[in-house]
C-alpha positions in Angstrom: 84.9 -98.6 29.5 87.8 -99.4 32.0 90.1 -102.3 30.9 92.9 -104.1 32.0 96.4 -104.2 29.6 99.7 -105.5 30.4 103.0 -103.6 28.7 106.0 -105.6 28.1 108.7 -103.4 27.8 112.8 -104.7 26.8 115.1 -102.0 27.9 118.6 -102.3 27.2 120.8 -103.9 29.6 123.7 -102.3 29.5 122.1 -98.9 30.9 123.7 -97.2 33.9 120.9 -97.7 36.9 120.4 -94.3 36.6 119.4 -94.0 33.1 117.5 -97.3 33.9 115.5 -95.7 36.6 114.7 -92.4 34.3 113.4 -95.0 31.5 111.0 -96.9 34.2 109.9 -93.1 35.7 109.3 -91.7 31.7 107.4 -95.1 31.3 105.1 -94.5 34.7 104.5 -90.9 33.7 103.4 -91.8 30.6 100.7 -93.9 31.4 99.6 -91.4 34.0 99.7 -88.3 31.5 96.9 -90.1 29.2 94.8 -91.5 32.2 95.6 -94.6 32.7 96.1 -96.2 36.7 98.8 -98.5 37.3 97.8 -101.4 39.3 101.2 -103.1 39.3 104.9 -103.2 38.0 107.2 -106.0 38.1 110.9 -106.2 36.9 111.9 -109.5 35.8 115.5 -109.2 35.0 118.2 -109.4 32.7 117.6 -111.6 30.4 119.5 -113.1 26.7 117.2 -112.8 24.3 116.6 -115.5 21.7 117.6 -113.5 18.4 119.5 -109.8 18.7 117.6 -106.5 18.7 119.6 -103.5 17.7 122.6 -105.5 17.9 121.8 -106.2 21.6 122.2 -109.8 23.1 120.7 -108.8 26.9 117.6 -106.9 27.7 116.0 -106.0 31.4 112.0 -107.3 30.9 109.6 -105.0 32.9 105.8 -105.6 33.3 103.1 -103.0 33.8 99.3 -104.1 34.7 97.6 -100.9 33.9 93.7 -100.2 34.0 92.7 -97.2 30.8 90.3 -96.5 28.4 91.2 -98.4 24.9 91.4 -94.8 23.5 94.2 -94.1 26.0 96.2 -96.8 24.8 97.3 -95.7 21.4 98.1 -92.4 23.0 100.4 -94.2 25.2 102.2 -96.3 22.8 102.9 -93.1 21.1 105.0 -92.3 23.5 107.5 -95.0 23.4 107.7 -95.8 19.9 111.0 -93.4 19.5 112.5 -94.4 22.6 116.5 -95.2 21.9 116.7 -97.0 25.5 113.2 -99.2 24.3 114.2 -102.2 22.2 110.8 -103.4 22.3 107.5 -103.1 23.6 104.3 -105.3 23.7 101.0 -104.4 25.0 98.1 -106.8 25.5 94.5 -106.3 26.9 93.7 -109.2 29.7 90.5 -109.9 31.1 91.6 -110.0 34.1 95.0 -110.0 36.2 95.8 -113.4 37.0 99.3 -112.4 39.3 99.2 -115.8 41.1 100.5 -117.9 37.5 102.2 -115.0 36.9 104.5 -114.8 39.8 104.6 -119.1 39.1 105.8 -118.5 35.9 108.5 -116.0 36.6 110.7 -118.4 38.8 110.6 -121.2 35.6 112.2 -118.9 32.8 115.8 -119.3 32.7 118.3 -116.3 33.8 
């Protein structure tokens, strides 16, 4: 059975855009690699983050909607849970994609 999960990744801010880019690219293929379909990706930003995370005050926030099997998922986090550039990830299941509050929401949170 198909379902919907959204990743929540932190990557460290004070990567060249370069290395950035390789992160986001190692991220995409991952998913692909164990079968799952990205539906969407949104990058929202530098942000400061509330308590520091490997003695890092800033992080970039990136979002990936992604469609795969729940047995695909665990092979997927595998692959980011020794990632130096990855301060921390979160992946949720959704019902369903809601990107209308979504894209709401992002304009409220503070830079």
């Amino acid at each position: 059975m198909i379902r919907n999960y959204e990743l929540c990744f932190l990557i460290k801010a004070d990567l060249q855009e370069e290395d950035f880019n390789k992160e986001i690219d190692f991220i995409e293929r991952s998913i692909l690699r164990e079968g799952g379909e990205i539906v969407k990706k949104d990058n929202l930003g530098r942000k400061t983050l509330a308590y520091p995370i490997k003695k890092k005050e800033e992080a970039i926030y990136y979002l990936f909607y992604i469609k795969s099997n729940p047995e695909n998922i665990s092979k997927i986090e595998s692959n980011f849970y020794r990632r130096e550039n990855i301060l921390r990830y979160l992946i949720l299941q959704r019902k369903k994609f809601n990107f209308k509050e979504i894209e709401e929401n992002a304009g409220t949170v503070s830079e």
